[in-house]
Legacy VTK file of the C-alpha trace (Angstrom):
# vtk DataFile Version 3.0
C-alpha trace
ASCII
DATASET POLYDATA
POINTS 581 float
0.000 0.000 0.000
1.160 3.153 -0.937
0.432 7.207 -0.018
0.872 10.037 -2.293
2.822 13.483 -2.143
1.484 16.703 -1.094
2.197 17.902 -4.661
0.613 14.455 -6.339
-2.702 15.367 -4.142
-3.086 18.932 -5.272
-2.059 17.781 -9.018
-5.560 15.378 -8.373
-7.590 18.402 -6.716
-6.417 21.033 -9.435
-7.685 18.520 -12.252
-10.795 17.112 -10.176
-13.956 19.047 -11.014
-16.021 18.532 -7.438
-19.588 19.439 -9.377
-19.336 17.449 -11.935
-18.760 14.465 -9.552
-21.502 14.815 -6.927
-23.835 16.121 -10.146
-23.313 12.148 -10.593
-24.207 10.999 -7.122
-27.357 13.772 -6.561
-28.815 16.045 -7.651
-27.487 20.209 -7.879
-29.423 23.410 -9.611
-27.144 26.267 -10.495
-28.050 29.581 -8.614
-25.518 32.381 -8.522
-22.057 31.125 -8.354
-23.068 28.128 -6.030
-24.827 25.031 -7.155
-27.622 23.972 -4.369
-28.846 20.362 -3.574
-30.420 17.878 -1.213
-27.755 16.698 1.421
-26.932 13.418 0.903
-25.610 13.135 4.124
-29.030 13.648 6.391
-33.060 13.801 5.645
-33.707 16.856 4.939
-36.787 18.342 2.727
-35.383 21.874 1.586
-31.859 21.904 -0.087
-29.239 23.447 2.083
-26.136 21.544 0.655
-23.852 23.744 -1.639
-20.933 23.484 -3.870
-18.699 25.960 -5.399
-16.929 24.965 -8.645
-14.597 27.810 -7.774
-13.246 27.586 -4.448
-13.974 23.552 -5.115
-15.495 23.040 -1.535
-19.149 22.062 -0.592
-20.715 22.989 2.909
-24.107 21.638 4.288
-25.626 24.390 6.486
-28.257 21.506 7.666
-25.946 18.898 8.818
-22.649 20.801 8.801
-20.739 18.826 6.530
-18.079 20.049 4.471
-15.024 20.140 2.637
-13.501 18.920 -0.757
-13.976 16.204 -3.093
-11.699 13.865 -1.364
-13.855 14.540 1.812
-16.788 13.745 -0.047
-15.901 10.545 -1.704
-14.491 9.426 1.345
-17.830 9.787 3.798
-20.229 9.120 0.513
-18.334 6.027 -0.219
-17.241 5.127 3.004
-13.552 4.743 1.680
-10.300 5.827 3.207
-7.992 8.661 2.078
-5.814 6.834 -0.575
-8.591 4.882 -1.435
-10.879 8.497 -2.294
-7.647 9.816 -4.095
-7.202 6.750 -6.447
-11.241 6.518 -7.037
-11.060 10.493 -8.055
-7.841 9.429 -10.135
-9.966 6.826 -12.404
-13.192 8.503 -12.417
-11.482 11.604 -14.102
-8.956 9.710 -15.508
-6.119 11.815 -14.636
-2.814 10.722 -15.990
-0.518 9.898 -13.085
3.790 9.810 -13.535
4.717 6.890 -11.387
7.589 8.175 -9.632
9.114 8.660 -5.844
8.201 12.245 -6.467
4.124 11.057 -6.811
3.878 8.138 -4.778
5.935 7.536 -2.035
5.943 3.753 0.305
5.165 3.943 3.738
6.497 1.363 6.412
3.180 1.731 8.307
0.973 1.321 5.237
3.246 -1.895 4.332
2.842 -3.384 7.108
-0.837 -2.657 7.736
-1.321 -4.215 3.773
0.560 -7.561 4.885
-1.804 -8.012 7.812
-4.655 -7.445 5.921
-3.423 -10.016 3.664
-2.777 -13.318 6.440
-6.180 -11.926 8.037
-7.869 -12.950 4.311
-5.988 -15.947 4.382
-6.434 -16.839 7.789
-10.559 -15.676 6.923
-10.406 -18.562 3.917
-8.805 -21.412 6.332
-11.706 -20.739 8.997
-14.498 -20.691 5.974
-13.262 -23.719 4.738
-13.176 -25.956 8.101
-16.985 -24.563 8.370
-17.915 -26.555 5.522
-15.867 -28.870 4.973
-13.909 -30.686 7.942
-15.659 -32.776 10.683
-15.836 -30.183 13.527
-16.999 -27.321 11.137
-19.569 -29.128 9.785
-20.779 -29.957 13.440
-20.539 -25.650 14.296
-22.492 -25.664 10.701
-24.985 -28.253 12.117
-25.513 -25.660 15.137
-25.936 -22.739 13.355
-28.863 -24.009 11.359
-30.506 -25.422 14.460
-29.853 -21.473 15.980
-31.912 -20.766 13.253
-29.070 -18.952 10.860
-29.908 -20.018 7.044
-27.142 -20.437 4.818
-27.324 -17.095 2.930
-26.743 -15.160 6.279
-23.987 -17.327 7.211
-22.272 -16.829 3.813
-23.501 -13.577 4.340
-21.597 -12.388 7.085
-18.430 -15.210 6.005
-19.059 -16.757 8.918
-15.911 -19.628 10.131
-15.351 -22.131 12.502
-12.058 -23.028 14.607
-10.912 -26.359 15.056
-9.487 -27.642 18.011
-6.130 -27.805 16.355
-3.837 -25.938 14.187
-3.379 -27.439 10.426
0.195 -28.672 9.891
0.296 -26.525 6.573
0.027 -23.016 9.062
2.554 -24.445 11.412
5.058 -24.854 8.539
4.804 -21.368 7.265
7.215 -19.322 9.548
6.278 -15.892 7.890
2.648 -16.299 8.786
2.968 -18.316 11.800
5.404 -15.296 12.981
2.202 -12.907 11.989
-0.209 -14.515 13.654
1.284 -14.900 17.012
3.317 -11.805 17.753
1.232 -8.777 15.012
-2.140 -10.366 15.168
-2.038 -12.576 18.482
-4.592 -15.308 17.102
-1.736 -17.893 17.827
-0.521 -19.110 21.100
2.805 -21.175 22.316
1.285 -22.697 25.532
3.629 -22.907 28.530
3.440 -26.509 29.303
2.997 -28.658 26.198
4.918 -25.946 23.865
2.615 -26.398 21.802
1.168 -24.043 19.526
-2.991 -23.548 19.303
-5.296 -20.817 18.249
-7.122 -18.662 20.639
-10.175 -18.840 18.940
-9.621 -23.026 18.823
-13.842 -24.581 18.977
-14.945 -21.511 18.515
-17.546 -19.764 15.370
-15.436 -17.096 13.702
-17.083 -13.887 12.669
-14.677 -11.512 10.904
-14.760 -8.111 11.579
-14.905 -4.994 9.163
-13.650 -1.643 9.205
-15.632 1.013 7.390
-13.305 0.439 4.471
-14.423 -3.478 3.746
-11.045 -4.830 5.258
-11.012 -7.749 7.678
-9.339 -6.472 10.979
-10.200 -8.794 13.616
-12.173 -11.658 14.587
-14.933 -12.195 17.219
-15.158 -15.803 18.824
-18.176 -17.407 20.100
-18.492 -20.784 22.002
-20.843 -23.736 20.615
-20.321 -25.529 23.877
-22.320 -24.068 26.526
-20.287 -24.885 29.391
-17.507 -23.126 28.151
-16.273 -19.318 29.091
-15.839 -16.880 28.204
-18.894 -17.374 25.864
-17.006 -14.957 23.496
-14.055 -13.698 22.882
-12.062 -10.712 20.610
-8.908 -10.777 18.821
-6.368 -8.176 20.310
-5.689 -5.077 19.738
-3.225 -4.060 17.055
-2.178 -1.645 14.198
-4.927 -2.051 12.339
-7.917 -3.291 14.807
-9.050 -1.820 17.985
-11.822 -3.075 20.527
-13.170 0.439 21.084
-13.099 1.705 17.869
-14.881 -0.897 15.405
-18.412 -1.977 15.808
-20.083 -5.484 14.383
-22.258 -4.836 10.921
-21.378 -0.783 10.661
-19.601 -2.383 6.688
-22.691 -4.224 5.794
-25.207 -1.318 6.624
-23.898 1.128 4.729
-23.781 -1.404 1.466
-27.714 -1.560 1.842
-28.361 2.362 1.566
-27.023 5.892 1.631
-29.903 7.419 4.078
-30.120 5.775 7.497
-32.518 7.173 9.536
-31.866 5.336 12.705
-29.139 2.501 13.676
-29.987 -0.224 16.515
-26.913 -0.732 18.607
-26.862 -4.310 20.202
-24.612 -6.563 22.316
-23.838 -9.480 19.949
-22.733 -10.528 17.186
-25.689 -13.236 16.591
-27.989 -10.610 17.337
-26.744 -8.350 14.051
-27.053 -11.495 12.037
-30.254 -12.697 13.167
-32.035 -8.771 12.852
-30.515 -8.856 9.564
-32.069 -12.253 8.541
-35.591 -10.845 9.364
-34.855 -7.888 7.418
-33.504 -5.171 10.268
-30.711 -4.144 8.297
-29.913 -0.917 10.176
-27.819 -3.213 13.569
-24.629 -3.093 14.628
-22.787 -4.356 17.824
-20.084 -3.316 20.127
-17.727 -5.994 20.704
-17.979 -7.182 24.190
-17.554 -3.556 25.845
-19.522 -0.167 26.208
-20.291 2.020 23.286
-17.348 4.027 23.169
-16.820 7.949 22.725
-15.328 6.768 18.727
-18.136 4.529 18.207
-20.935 6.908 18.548
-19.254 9.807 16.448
-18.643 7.041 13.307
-22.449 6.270 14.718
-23.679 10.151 14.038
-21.594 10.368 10.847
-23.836 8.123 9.431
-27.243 8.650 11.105
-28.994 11.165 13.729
-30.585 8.805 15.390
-28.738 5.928 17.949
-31.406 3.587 19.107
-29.248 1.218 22.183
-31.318 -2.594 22.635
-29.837 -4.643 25.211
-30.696 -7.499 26.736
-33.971 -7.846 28.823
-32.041 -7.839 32.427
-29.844 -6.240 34.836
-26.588 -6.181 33.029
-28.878 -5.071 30.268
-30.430 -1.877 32.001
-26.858 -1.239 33.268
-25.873 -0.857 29.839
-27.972 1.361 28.890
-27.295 3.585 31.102
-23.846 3.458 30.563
-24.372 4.181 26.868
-26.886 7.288 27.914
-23.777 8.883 29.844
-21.164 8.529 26.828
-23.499 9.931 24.567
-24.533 13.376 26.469
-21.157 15.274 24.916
-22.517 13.639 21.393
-25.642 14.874 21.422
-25.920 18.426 19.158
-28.778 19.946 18.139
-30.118 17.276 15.283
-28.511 14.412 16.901
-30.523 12.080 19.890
-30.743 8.970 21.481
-33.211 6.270 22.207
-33.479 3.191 24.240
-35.112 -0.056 23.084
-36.307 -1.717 26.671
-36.519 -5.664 25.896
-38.903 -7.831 28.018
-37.355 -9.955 30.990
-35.046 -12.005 30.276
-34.818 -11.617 26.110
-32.640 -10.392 23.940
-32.911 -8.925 20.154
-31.808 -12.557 18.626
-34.475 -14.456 21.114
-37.208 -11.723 20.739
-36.901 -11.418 16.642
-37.613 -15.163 16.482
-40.722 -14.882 19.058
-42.498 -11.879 17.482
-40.916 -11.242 13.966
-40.152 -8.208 12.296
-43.497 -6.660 12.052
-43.617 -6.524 15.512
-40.011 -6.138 16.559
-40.241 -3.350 14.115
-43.393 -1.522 16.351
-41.240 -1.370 19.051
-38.274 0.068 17.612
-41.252 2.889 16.808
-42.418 3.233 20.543
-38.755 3.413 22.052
-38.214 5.655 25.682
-36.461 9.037 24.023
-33.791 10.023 25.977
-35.825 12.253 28.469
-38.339 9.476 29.191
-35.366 7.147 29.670
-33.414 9.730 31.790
-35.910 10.792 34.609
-36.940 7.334 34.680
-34.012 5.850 35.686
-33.217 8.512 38.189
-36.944 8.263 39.509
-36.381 5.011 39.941
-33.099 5.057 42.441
-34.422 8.423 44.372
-37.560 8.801 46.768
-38.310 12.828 45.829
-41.235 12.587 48.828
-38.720 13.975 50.947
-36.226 17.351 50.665
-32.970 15.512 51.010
-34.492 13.188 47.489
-35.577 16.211 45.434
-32.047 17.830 46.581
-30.032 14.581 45.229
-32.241 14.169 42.236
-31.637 17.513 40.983
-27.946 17.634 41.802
-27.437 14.137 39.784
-29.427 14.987 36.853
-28.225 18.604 36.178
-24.602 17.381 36.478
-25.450 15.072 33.678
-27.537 17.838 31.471
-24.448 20.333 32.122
-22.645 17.720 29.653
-24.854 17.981 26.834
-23.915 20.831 24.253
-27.680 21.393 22.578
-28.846 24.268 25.001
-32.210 24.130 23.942
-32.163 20.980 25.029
-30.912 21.450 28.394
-33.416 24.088 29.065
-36.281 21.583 27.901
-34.680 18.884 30.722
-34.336 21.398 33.072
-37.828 21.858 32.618
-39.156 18.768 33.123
-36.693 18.223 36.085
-38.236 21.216 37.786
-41.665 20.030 37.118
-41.109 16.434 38.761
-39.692 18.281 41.929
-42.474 20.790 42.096
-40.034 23.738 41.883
-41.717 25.378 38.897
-38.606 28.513 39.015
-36.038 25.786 38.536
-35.169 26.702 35.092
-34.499 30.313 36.139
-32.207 29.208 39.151
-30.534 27.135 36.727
-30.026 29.915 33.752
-28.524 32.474 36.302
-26.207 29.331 37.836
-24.690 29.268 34.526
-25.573 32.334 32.995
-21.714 34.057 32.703
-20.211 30.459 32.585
-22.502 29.750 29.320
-21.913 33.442 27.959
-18.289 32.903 28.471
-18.690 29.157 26.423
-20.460 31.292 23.468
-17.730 33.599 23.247
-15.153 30.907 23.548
-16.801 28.861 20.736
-18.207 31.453 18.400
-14.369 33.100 18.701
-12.927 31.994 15.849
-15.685 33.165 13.997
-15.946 36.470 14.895
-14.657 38.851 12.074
-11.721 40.318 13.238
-9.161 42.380 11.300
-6.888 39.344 11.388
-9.304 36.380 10.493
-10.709 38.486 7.938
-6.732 39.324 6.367
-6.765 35.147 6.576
-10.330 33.960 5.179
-8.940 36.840 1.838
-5.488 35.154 1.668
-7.263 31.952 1.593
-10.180 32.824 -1.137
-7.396 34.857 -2.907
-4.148 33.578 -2.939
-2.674 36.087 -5.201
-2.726 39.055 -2.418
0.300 37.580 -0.676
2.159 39.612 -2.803
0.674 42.690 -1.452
1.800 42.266 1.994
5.127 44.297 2.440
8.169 43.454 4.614
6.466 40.794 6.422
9.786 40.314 9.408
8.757 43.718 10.729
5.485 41.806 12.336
7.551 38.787 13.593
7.960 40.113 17.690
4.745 41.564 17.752
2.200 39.448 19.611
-1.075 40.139 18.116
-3.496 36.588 17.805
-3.520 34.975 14.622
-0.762 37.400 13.457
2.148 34.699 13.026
-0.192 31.952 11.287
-0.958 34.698 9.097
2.319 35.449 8.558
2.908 32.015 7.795
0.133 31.976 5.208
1.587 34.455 3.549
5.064 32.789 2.763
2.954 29.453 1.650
1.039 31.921 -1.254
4.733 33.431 -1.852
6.637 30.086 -2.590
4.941 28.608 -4.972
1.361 29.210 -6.999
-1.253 27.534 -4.701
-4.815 27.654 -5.015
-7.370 27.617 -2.362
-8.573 24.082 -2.081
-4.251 23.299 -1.993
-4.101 25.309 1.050
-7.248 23.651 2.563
-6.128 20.382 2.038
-2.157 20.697 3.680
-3.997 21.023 6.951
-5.884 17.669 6.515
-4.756 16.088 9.622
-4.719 18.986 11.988
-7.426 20.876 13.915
-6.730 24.107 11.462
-8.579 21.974 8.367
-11.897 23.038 9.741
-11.627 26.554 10.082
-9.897 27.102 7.332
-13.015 25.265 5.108
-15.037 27.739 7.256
-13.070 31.072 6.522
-12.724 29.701 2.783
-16.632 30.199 2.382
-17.058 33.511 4.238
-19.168 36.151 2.044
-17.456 39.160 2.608
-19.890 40.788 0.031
-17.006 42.689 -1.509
-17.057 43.440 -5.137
-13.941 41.435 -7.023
-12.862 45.127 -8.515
-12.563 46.064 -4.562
-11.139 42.928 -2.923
-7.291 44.715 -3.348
-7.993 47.793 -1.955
-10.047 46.241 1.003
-7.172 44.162 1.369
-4.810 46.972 1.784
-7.043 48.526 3.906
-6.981 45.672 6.317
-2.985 45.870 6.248
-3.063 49.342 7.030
-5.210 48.876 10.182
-3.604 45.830 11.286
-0.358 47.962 10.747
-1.650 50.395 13.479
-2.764 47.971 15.862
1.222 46.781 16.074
1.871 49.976 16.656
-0.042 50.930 18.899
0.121 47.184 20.783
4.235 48.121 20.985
3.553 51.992 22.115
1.196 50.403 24.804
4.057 47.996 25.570
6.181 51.148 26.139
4.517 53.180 27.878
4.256 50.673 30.621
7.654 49.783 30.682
8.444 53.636 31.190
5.613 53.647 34.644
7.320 50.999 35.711
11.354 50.814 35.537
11.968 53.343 32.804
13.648 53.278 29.064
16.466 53.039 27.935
17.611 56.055 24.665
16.899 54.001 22.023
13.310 52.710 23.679
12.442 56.599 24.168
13.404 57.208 20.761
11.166 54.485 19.900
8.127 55.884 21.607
8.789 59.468 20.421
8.740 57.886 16.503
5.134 55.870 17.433
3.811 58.689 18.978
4.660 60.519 16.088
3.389 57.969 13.775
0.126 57.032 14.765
-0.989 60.627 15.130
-1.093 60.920 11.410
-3.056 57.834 11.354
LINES 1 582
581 0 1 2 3 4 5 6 7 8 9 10 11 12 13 14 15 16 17 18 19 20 21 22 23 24 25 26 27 28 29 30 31 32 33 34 35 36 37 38 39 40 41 42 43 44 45 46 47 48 49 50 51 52 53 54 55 56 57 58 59 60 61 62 63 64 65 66 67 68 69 70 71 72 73 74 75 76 77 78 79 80 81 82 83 84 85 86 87 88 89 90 91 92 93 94 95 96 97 98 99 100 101 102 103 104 105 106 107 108 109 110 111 112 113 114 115 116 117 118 119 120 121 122 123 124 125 126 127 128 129 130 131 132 133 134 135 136 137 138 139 140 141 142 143 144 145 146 147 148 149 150 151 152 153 154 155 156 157 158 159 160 161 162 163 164 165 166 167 168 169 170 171 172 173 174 175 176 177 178 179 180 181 182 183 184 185 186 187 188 189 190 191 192 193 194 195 196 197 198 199 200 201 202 203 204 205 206 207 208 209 210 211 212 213 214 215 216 217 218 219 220 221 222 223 224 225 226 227 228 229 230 231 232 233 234 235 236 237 238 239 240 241 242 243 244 245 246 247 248 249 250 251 252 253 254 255 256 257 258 259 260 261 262 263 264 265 266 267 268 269 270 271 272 273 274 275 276 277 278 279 280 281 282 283 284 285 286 287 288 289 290 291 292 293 294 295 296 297 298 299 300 301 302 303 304 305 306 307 308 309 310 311 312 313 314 315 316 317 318 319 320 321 322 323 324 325 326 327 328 329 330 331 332 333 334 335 336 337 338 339 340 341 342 343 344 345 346 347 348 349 350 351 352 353 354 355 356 357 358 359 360 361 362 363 364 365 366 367 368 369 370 371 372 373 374 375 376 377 378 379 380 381 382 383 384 385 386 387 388 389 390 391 392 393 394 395 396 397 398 399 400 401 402 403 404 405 406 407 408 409 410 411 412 413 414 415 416 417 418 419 420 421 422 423 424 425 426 427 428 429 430 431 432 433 434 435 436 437 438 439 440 441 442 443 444 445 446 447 448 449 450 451 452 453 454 455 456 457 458 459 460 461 462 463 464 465 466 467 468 469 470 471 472 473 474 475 476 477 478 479 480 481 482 483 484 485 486 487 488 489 490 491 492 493 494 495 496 497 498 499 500 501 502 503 504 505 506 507 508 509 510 511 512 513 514 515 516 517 518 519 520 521 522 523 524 525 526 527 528 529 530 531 532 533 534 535 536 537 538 539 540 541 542 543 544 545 546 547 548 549 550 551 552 553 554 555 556 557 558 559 560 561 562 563 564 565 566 567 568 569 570 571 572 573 574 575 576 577 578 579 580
C-alpha cells in the first residue's frame, strides 16, 4: 500500500472538477455562483447543501458537513484517504507519472497491507473448516438449528475453529510469525509448547472496518459450558476493541440514508435482525459504546437507538451508553433506548415476534428524556427534601454535559416540574448564565470577524494578495493573535502558486482543516474590482494595531522601571506615527 505526495494530491484536486462528480451521485441546480442540492448526508426536505466549482469546496448548512472532493468521496463512499484519491484518479482519468516524487511507500501502510493479507488468508482457512472438515460441519450443524440459514452465514463469512492448528500453518514461519506476535490469534502454551489458536472450537465472525477490510475476529463458544462465551482478537495496528463496531460495513452497502441505527450486544444478534430484514444493527464488541463509536455512529445517522438485553446487566448498559453519549448529542442528533422484556434479547425476541412486531417497538422506544428521569426516579424517593435535593444535583450534572442548550433548558424543565419547583429553570439559567456566555464567546471566537481572520479567510479565497503584503519580518515580535499563522500563510502563497482548495487540504490532519473550510466560504460581500484595496485597507489597520500594541508595551515599561535612549526614541517615533493615522 502506498500514499501520495502533497504535490501528487493537489495535481488530483487542481484537475478534479467537485460538481461534476456529486452532479453524478445527486442532484445540484445552479443559482448564482453556487450550485444547491439535497444533502446526501441527512433527511432533509429543503436543499441546504452547496458546492462551489470555484473555491472547489461544498458545505451543508443543515448537517454541517463540508469540505472537498476527497472529503466527499471518502464519507459518501465510506472509503479511506488513498482509497478516495485513487477513485477520483480513475473517475477523471487523470494521468498519473509513477515516480518517488508522486507516490511515495510507507512502512506503516506496508505493514498494515501484509496483515490485511494473512487476516484474508487466515478468513479462507476458517471458511473452509466450516464446511468442509468434521468439527466445522458440526458448528455448521448448530448454526442451522440457531436458526441462521445459509445465505446469512455466507452472508456475514461466517468460520469455525478447530481444536487444532493445520500442519500446513505451522510450517509457514512468515505467517505463523504474523499470527502470534502482530495479530495474536496464535498461542505457544507454557506446558505442552505447543502451539494452538485462541479462537480453537470456537464460530469465527470476521470483523470490518468502514473500508471493507477484515481487521479482527470475534469468537463465540458452541459448547455451553464453556467461558468466556465470546471472545475478541487483540488489539493491534490495524484493529481496535473500542473503535470498530459489528455490521457498521454491511449497513452502509444496503443504503445511503439511514434514519436510525440499533446498537446491540452481539454478534448473533446483528445477524439474526438482519435475517428478518432489520438491516440498520450493529454491535459493540464485548464492551460499552465508546466515545469513537458513537461519532462514526452520528456520521452516518442522527438517530442511535441502544437494545440490550432484557435484564440487569442489560439496564446497566444502557445507562452506561446514555452517559457517553450526552457530549454527542448536538442539536439534530438524539438517542433512544429499546427496553426488551425480561429475560430476552434482540436474537431471542426477533424469532418470538418477527419483524413486524419487533419493528413496532423500535417505533415506541423511551427518548432520551423518558429514559433519563426514569431511571433517576427510579433510584431516588423525591417525597422527601434531602431526594428532590439529590435528584436535581445528579441529573443537572449530567444535562451540564450535553452541548444542545435548547435541550438542556427543555430537561431542566421537566426536572423542575417532577420536583415541584416550577422557578427551577431560572435558578438554573442564572447558575450558569456568565459560565454559558463565556462558552459562546469561547466557541463562536474563531468566527468572529476580526481584522486578522478576515486578512486570513482573503489570503485563503485569494491567494494572489500575498504579494501585497510588504516586509512581512517587521510583524515577527509583535504578539497580536492569529498574526504569526498569518504570517505564515503568507510565505505558503509566496513560494509557490497555490490555489485555495491546496491550502485547505495541507492542513488535513490537523485541527486548522476546519476553520480554514469555514473562513474559505465567508461572504465578505465585496465586489472582485474592490477585494485589493479592502485588502490593503486591512494591512493598514492591522499595521496600526502593532503599533499601537508596541507603544502600549512602552509606555508601561516607562511607569514601571523606565527606558532606555533608544526605547524613548522608539516611543517618540510611534507617537509621532500614529498621530497621522
Amino acid at each position: 500500500m502506498k500514499y501520495f505526495s502533497r504535490d501528487l494530491i493537489n495535481y488530483v484536486l487542481d484537475k478534479a472538477n467537485i460538481v461534476f462528480f456529486i452532479k453524478n451521485k445527486i442532484k445540484l441546480y445552479k443559482k448564482g455562483q453556487n450550485f444547491f442540492g439535497i444533502c446526501p448526508f441527512h433527511l432533509e426536505k429543503n436543499p441546504s447543501f452547496v458546492v462551489n466549482e470555484i473555491k472547489k469546496l461544498y458545505h451543508c448548512f443543515g448537517c454541517g458537513a463540508h469540505g472537498n472532493i476527497i472529503d466527499f468521496v471518502m464519507h459518501y463512499d465510506h472509503l479511506s484517504f488513498i482509497q478516495s484519491i485513487t477513485l477520483i484518479i480513475e473517475f477523471f482519468n487523470i494521468t498519473i507519472i509513477s515516480s518517488t516524487q508522486n507516490i511515495i511507500t510507507n512502512k506503516n501502510f506496508i505493514q498494515k497491507n501484509l496483515l490485511y493479507k494473512y487476516l484474508i488468508y487466515i478468513h479462507q482457512y476458517y471458511k473452509y473448516v466450516l464446511y468442509t472438515c468434521n468439527e466445522g460441519k458440526i458448528a455448521y450443524q448448530y448454526l442451522l438449528k440457531r436458526g441462521y440459514n445459509n445465505n446469512i452465514i455466507r452472508y456475514f463469512s461466517i468460520g469455525y475453529s478447530p481444536s487444532i492448528i493445520h500442519q500446513k500453518i505451522l510450517l509457514n514461519t512468515t505467517l505463523l510469525n504474523i499470527l502470534q506476535y502482530k495479530l495474536k490469534i496464535i498461542n505457544l502454551h507454557t506446558l505442552t509448547k505447543k502451539y494452538y489458536d485462541i479462537f480453537h472450537n470456537r464460530i469465527i465472525f470476521p470483523i470490518k472496518n468502514l473500508q471493507g477490510y477484515i481487521v479482527g475476529f470475534g469468537g463465540r463458544i458452541i459448547q455451553q459450558n464453556k467461558i468466556p462465551k465470546y471472545i475478541n482478537s487483540s488489539d493491534s495496528i490495524i484493529f481496535h476493541k473500542n473503535h470498530e463496531l459489528y455490521g457498521l460495513y454491511e449497513i452502509t452497502q444496503h443504503k445511503k440514508h439511514i434514519k436510525h441505527i440499533l446498537v446491540v450486544e452481539g454478534y448473533t444478534d446483528v445477524i439474526s435482525l438482519f435475517q428478518f430484514n432489520i438491516k440498520y444493527v450493529v454491535a459493540v464488541l464485548g464492551a460499552h459504546i465508546s466515545s469513537i463509536h458513537i461519532k462514526k455512529l452520528f456520521c452516518i445517522t442522527n438517530m442511535i437507538i441502544y437494545c440490550y438485553d432484557g435484564d440487569a446487566a442489560g439496564m446497566k448498559a444502557h445507562w452506561k451508553s446514555l452517559k457517553n453519549s450526552l457530549i454527542h448529542m448536538v442539536h439534530g442528533k438524539s438517542i433512544g433506548f429499546m427496553i426488551l422484556p425480561n429475560n430476552e434479547d434482540p436474537d431471542s425476541l426477533i424469532r418470538k415476534e418477527g419483524t413486524i412486531l419487533f419493528e413496532k417497538r423500535i417505533n415506541n422506544i423511551l427518548l432520551f428524556s423518558d429514559f433519563f428521569f426514569q431511571i433517576l426516579l427510579s433510584k431516588i424517593n423525591i417525597n422527601t427534601c434531602e431526594g428532590k435535593t439529590k435528584l436535581s444535583y445528579m441529573a443537572l450534572s449530567l444535562i451540564r454535559m450535553i452541548p444542545d442548550y435548547l435541550f438542556q433548558i427543555n430537561l431542566v424543565k421537566q426536572l423542575g416540574n417532577k420536583i415541584g419547583l416550577m422557578n427551577l429553570l431560572d435558578i438554573y439559567q442564572n447558575n450558569i448564565q456568565n459560565n454559558h456566555i463565556y462558552n459562546i464567546q469561547k466557541n463562536d471566537n474563531f468566527l468572529k470577524k476580526t481584522t486578522i481572520r478576515l486578512l486570513i479567510s482573503l489570503l485563503i479565497q485569494h491567494p494572489q494578495l500575498s504579494c501585497l503584503v510588504p516586509k512581512i519580518h517587521v510583524y515577527l515580535t509583535t504578539k497580536v493573535h492569529g498574526l504569526s499563522f498569518f504570517i505564515h500563510l503568507i510565505q505558503l502563497c509566496n513560494s509557490k502558486n497555490i490555489t485555495t482548495i491546496q491550502i485547505i487540504e495541507k492542513y488535513r490532519f490537523t485541527k486548522l482543516k476546519q476553520y480554514l473550510e469555514i473562513l474559505a466560504l465567508w461572504n465578505h460581500m465585496i465586489p472582485n474590482k474592490q477585494i485589493k484595496f479592502f485588502f490593503m485597507q486591512l494591512i493598514h489597520k492591522l499595521k496600526i494595531q502593532i503599533l499601537e500594541d508596541r507603544q502600549n508595551y512602552l509606555i508601561s515599561v516607562e511607569r514601571t522601571i523606565g527606558l532606555n535612549i533608544d526605547e524613548r526614541k522608539e516611543l517618540w517615533f510611534l507617537t509621532k506615527r500614529l498621530a497621522k493615522k
